[in-house]
C-alpha positions in Angstrom: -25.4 -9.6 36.6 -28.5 -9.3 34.5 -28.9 -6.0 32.9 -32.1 -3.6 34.0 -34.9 -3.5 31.6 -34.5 0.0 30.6 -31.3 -1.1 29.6 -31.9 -3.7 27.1 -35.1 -1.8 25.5 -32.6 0.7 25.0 -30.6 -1.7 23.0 -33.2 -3.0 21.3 -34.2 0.5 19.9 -30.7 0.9 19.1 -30.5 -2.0 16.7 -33.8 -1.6 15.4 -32.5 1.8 14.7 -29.7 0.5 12.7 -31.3 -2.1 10.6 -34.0 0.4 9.2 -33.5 1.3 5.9 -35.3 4.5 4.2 -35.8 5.4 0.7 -34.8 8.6 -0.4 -35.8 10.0 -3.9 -36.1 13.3 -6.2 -32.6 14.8 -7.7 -32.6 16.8 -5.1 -32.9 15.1 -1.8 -30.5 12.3 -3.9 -27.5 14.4 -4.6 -27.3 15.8 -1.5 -27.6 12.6 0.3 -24.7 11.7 -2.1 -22.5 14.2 -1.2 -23.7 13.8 2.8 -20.4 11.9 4.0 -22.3 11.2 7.4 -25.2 9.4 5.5 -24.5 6.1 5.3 -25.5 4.9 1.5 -26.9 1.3 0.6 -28.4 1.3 -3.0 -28.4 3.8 -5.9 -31.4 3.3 -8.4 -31.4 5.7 -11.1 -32.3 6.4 -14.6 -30.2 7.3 -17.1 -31.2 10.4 -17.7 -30.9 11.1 -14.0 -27.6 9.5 -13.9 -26.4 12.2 -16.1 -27.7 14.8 -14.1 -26.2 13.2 -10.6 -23.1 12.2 -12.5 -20.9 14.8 -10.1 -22.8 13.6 -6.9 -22.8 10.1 -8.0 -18.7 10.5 -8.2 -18.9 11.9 -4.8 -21.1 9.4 -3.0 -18.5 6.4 -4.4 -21.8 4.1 -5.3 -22.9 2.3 -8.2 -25.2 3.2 -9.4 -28.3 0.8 -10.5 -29.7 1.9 -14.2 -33.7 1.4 -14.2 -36.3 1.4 -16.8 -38.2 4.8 -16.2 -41.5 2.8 -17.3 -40.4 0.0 -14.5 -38.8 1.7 -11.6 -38.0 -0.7 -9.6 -37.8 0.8 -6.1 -40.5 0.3 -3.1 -41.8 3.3 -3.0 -45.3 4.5 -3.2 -46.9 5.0 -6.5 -47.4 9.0 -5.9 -44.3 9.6 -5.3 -42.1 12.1 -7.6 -38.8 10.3 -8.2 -37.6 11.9 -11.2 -35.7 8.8 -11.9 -33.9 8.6 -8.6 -33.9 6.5 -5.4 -31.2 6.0 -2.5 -31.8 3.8 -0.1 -30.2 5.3 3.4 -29.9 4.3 6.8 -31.6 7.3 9.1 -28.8 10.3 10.5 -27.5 10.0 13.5 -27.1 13.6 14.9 -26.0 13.2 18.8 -27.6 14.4 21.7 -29.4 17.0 22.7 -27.3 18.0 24.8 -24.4 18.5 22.8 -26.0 19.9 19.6 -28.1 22.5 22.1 -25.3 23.8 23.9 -25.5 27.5 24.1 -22.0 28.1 24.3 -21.4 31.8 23.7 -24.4 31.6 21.3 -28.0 32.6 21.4 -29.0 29.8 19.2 -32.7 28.7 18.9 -34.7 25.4 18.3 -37.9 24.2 17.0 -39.8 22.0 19.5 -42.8 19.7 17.7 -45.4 18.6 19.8 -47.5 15.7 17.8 -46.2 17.6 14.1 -46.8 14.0 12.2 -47.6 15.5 8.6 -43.7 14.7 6.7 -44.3 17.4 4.4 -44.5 19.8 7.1 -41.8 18.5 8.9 -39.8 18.7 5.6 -40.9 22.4 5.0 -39.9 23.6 8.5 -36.5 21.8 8.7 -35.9 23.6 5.4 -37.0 27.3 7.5 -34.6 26.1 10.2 -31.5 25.5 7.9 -32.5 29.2 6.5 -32.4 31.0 9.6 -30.1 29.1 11.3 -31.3 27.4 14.0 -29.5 24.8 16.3 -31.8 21.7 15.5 -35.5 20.8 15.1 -36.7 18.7 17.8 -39.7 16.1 17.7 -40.8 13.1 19.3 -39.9 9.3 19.0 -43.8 8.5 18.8 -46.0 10.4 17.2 -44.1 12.8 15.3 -42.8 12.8 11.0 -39.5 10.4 11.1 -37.2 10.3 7.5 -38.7 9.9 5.2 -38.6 9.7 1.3 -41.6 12.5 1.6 -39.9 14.4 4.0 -36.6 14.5 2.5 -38.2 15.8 -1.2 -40.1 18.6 1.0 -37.2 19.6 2.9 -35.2 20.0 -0.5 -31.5 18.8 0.9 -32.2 20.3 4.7 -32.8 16.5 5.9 -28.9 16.2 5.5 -27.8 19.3 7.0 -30.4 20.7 9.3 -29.9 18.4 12.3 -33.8 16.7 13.2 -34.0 14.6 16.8 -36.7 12.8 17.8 -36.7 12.2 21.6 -38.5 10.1 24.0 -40.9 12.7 25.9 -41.2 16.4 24.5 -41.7 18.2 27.9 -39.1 16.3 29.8 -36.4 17.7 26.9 -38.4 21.3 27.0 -36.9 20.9 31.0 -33.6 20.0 29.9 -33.1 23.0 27.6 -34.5 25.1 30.3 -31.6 24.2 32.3 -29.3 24.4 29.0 -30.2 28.1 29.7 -32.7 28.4 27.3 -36.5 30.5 27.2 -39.3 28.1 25.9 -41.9 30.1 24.0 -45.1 27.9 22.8 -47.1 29.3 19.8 -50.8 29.7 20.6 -53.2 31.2 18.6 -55.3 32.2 21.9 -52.2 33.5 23.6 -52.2 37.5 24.6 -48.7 38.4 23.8 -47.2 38.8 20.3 -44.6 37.3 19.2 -42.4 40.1 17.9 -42.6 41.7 21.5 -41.9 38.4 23.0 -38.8 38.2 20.7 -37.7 41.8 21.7 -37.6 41.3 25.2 -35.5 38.1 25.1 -33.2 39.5 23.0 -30.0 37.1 22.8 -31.4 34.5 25.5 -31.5 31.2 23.6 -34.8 30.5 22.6 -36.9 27.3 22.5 -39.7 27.6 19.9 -42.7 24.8 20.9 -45.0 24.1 17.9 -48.0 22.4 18.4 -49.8 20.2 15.4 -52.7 22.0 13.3 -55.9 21.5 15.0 -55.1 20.0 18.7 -52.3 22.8 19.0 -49.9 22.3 22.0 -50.7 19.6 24.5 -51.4 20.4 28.1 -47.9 19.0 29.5 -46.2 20.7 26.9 -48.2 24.4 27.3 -47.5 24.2 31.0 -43.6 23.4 30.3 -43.6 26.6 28.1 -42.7 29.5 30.0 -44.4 32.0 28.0 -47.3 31.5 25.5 -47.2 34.0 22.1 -49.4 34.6 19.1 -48.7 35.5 15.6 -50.8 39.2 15.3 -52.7 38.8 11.4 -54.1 42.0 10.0 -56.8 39.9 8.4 -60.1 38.3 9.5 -58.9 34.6 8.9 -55.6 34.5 11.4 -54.3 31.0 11.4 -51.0 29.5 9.4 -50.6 26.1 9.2 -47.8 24.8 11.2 -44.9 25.0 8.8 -45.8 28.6 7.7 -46.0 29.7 11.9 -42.6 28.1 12.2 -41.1 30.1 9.4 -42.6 33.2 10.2 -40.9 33.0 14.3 -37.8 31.8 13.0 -37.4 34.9 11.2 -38.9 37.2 14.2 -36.6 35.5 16.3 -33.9 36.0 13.8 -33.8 39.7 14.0 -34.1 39.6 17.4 -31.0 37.7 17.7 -29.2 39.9 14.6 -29.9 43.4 16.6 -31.4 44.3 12.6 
């Protein structure tokens, strides 16, 4: 019986998955990819000097490690990028799916939803915000959205390892699913009438969706009709607009009191 198509593009992603490689690189996004037993670990390319700092994490990751030439690092990465003298090349995490990572349980958990967020140093900075204030898993799309990357694994400073990041097929039809996880979807709009700290008090210990739209476009129709309620951050000043990482860390911790009673 021949298989459907959707079936064997779905196998195809699945092994394209698994053959890409990605380049990881800093001490810090390094030695906690070392000492991440679900990451699976290809090739270590470090300095000496770095190798003495990663010594303990290079023990841990069981990988030996390549010594470079500083002046001739000899790693494909691109010529702005910080290494300090250390690369790992990576396959990408697998986390599971969304809908055993997002299960309520007996929880109030909370998740970051990213509609079009494509910049991987934002990414990086709000998966670090997640890990902080403890939310369930940021959540982006397959296409147009920041996958791993070596930038958005120095940004997010070790969260890429811990702070569990899926990228899914369509945004809204996931922003469904979690509605029927239980979950209240709350899009961030800069034109929206209600706050977002009243917004927070009144769904005190529902689980919360947060939907973040990209700088600029903001949230897509589709995806603002899928919210069920639209908020604002209130600013005291004349110029009222965060970039996207700073609006995500900011309702994390609004939504964070909420759910800690403080």
């Amino acid at each position: 019986m021949k298989k459907p198509t959707w079936v064997i593009d779905k196998e195809r992603a699945r092994r394209a998955a698994a053959a890409q490689t990605i380049w990881l690189f800093g001490l810090h996004a390094v030695r906690d990819a070392l000492e991440n037993p679900a990451r699976e670990r290809l090739r270590l390319v470090v300095t000496r000097n770095a190798a003495d700092k990663l010594a303990d994490a290079i023990a841990i990751g069981g990988l030996e490690p390549e010594i470079a030439d500083p002046r001739k690092f000899p790693v494909p990465l691109d010529p702005g990028s910080v290494h300090q003298g250390a690369a790992l090349e990576v396959r990408p995490l697998d986390w599971g799916s969304l809908e055993d990572l997002c299960a309520p349980g007996s929880a109030s958990p909370r998740v970051v939803l990213l509609d079009r967020v494509t910049d991987p140093h934002n990414v990086g900075a709000i998966l670090r915000s997640a890990e902080v204030f403890g939310a369930r898993a940021v959540i982006g799309t397959l296409r147009h959205s920041a996958p791993e990357t070596g930038a958005l694994a120095k940004t997010a400073s070790g969260a890429l390892e811990r702070q569990p990041y899926l990228r899914v097929r369509n945004l809204a039809d996931s922003m469904v699913q979690l509605r029927e996880m239980g979950y209240l979807l709350i899009g961030l709009d800069g034109e929206a009438e209600t706050d977002l700290v009243k917004a927070a008090e009144e769904a005190r210990n529902i689980p919360l969706g947060l939907v973040m739209g990209a700088e600029g476009p903001g949230l897509r129709e589709r995806t603002r009709n899928t919210c069920d309620k639209l908020v604002k951050i209130d600013a005291s000043g004349a110029f009222g607009s965060l970039n996207v990482s700073n609006a995500a860390a900011v309702a994390l911790y609004a939504t964070q009191v909420r759910a800690t009673g403080e």
